[in-house]
C-alpha positions as semicolon CSV with decimal commas, in nm:
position;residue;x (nm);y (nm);z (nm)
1;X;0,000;0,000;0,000
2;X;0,262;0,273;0,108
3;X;0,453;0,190;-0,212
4;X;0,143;0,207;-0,427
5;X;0,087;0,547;-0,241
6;X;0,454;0,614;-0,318
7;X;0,377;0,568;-0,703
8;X;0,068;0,794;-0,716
9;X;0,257;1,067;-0,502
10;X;0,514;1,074;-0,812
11;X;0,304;1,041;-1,057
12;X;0,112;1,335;-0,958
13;X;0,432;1,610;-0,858
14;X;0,556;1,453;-1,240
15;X;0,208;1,541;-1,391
16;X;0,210;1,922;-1,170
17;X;0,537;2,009;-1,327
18;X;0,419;1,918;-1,663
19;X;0,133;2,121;-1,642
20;X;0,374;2,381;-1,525
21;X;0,593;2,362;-1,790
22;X;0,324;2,401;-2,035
23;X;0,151;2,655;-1,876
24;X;0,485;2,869;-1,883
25;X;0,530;2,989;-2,249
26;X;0,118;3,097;-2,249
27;X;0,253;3,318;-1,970
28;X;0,522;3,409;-2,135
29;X;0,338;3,489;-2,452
30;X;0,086;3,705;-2,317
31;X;0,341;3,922;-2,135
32;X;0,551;3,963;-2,431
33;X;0,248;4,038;-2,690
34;X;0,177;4,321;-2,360
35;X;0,523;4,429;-2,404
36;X;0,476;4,453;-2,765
37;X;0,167;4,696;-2,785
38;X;0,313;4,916;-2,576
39;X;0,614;4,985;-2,773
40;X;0,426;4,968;-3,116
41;X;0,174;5,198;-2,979
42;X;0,426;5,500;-2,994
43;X;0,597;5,371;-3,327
44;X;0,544;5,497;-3,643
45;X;0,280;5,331;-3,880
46;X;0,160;5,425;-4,280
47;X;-0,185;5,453;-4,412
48;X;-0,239;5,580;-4,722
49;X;0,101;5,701;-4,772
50;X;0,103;5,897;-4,443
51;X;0,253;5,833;-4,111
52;X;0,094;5,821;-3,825
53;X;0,188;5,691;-3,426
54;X;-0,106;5,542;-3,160
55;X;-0,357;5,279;-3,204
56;X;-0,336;5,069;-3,567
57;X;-0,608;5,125;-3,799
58;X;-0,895;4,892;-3,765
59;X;-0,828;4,771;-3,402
60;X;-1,120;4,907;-3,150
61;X;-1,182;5,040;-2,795
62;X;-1,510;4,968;-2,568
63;X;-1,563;5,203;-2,323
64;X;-1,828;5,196;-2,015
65;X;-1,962;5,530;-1,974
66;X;-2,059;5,636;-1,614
67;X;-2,441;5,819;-1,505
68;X;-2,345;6,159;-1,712
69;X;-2,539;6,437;-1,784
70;X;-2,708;6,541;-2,137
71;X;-2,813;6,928;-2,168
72;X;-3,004;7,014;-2,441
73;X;-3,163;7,344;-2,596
74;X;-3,397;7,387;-2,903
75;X;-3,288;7,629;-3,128
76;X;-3,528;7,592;-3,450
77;X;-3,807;7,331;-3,500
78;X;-3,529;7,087;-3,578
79;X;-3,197;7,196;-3,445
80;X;-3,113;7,149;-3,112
81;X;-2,761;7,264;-2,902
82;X;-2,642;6,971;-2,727
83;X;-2,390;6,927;-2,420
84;X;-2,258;6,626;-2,245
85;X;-2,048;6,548;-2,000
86;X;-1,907;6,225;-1,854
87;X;-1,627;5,994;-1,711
88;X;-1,560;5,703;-1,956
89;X;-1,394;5,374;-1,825
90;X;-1,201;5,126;-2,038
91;X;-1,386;4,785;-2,023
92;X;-1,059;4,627;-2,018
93;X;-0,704;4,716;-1,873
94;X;-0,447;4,926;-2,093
95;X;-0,116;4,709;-2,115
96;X;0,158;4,856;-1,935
97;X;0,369;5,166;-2,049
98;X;0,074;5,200;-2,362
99;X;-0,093;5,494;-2,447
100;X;-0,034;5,859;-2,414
101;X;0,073;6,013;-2,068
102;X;-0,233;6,129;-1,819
103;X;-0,322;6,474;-1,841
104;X;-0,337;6,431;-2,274
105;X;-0,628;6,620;-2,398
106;X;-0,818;6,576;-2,740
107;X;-1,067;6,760;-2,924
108;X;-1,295;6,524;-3,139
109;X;-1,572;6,596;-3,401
110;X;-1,880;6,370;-3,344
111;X;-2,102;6,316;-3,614
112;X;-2,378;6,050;-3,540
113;X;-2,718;5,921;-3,599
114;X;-2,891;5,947;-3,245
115;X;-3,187;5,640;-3,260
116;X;-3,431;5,691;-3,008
117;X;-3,785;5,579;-2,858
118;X;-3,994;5,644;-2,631
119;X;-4,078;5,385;-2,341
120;X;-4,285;5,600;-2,124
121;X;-4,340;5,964;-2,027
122;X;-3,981;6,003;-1,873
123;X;-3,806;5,733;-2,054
124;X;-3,632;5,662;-2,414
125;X;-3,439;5,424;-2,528
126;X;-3,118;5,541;-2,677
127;X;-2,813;5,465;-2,908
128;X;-2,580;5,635;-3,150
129;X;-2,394;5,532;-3,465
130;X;-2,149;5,725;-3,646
131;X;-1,808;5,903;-3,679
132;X;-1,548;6,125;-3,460
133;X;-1,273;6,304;-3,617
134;X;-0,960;6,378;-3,473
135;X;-0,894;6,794;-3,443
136;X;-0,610;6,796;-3,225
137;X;-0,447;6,733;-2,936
138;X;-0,276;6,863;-2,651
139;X;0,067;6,684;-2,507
140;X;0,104;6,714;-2,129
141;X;0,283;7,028;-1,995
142;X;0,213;7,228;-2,312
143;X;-0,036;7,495;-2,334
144;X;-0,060;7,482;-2,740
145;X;-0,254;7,222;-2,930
146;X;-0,140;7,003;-3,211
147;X;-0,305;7,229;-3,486
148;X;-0,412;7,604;-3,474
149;X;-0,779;7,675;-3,402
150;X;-0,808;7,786;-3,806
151;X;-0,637;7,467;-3,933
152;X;-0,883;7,242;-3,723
153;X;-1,185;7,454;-3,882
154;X;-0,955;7,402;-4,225
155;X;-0,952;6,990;-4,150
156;X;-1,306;7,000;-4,065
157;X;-1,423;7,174;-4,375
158;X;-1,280;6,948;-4,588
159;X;-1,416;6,631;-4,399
160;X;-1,781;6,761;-4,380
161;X;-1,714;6,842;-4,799
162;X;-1,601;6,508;-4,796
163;X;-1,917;6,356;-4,653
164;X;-2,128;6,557;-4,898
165;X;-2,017;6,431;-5,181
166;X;-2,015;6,080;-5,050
167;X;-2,362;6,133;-4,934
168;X;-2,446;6,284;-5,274
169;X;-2,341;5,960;-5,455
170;X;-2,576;5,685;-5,545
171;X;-2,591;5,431;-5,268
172;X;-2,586;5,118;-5,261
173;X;-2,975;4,940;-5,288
174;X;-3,096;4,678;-5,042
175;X;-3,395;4,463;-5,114
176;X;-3,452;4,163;-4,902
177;X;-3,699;3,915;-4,711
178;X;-3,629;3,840;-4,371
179;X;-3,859;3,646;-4,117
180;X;-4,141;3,719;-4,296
181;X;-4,109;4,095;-4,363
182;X;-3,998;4,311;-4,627
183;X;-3,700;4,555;-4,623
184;X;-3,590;4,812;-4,845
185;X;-3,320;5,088;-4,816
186;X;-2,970;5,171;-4,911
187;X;-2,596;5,146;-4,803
188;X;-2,414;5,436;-4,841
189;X;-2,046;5,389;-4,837
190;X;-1,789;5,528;-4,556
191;X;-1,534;5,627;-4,844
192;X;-1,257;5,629;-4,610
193;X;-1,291;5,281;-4,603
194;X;-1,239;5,215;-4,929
195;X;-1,019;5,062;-5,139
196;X;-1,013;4,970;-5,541
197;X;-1,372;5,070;-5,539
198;X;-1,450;4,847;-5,278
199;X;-1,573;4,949;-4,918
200;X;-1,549;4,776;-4,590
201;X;-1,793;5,032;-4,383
202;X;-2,126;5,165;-4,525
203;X;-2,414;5,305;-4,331
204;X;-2,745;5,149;-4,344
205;X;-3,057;5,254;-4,365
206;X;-3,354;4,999;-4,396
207;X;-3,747;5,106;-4,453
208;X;-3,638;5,479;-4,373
209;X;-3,487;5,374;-4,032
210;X;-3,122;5,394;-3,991
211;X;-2,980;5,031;-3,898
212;X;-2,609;5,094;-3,828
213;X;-2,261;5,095;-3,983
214;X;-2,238;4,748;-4,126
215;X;-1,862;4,664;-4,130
216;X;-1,637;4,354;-4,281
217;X;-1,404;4,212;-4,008
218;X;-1,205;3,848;-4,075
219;X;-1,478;3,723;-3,872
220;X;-1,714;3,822;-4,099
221;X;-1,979;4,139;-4,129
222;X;-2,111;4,321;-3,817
223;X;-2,325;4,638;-3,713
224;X;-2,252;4,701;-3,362
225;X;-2,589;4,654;-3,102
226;X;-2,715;4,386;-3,349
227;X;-2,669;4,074;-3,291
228;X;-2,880;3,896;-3,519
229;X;-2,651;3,719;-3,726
230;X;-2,844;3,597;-4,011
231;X;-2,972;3,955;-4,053
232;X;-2,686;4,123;-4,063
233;X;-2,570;3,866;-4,329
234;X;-2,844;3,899;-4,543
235;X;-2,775;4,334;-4,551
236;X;-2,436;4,198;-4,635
237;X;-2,537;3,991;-4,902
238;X;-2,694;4,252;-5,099
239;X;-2,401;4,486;-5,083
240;X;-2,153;4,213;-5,193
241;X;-2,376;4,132;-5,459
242;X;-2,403;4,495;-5,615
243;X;-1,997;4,467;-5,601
244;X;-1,984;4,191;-5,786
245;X;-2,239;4,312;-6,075
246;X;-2,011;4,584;-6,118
């Protein structure tokens, strides 16, 4: 019996230190691949024949936003001033030595559809899909920004005349059957996104209602919030199919 315990007791220290072992290198790998997006964070990168340092293009943040507050003033019968303010968590942890030092500030341009309905006499349902543009920024310990308060307004003029004319194009049509019902509407491109004629990001908007920004990933096609599969599939579909008539 002690012998046979003997055996067992051996066995199992031999079978710890294998798990060990291979445990080790997943370690290992994790903290280097760490290491590694905090030092390519800062490097430089290209796109579109222009460098650029921070996050690569086409990875994503998610963000938890805390109980903020949402000021807003009518100004005609369809124009309203908004103002919002709010502390945004990461829903994750930034590696190590990543990102830009505390105390960086930003100034964004939002530009976003803003889907909402009523659920009863104090509450709606809300959501938003759309774009921000970079202005500028401001490094810690310098009073200047990145760009002059006229180049911003320059950069945003020329993004907004950008949008027009890519709004001004002929979208893309949707026409489709799903779960019984019938939906029409259009895809309008994100041209920013694309490439040889083809696009990777293009708002939707089905029976007058906009859906989302549909968008390919190597996982396949997504609109963020939706998580019906098949339907987003089917949206997709009907763009890849007007591609490939062309």
């Amino acid at each position: 019996m002690a012998t046979a315990t003997k055996a067992r007791s051996a066995k199992g220290k031999t079978a710890k230190k294998a798990a060990a072992a291979t445990k080790a290198p997943a370690g290992k790998k994790k903290k280097e691949a760490l290491k590694d997006l905090s030092v390519t964070y800062d490097q430089f990168k290209e796109f579109e024949g222009k460098r650029y340092t921070g996050m690569k293009v086409g990875r994503s943040h998610k963000w938890y936003y805390d109980k903020g507050e949402w000021n807003e003033t009518k100004i005609t019968p369809d124009l309203w001033e908004i103002a919002y303010a709010v502390t945004k968590r990461r829903a994750g942890k930034a590696p190590p030595g990543s990102g830009v030092p505390v105390g960086t500030a930003y100034h964004w341009y939002i530009l976003a559809h803003q889907n909402v309905r009523k659920l009863n006499a104090n509450d709606y349902t809300t959501s938003m899909t759309g774009l921000k543009l970079k202005l500028a920024h401001q490094r810690v310990g310098s009073e200047k920004w990145s760009l002059s308060a006229r180049t911003q307004r320059k950069h945003l003029v020329e993004f907004l005349q950008e949008l027009i004319v890519q709004l001004e194009k002929e979208p893309i049509p949707i026409a489709f059957e799903y779960n019984g019902r019938s939906y029409e509407g259009e895809a309008i491109p994100i041209t920013q996104t694309c490439l040889d004629g083809i696009c990777t990001k293009l708002d939707v908007i089905l029976n007058d209602e906009q859906v989302g920004i549909i968008r390919y990933r190597k996982s396949g096609w997504k609109i963020e919030g939706n998580k019906d599969r098949k339907f987003v599939n089917a949206i997709a579909r009907e763009i890849l199919n007007w591609y490939n008539k062309k």
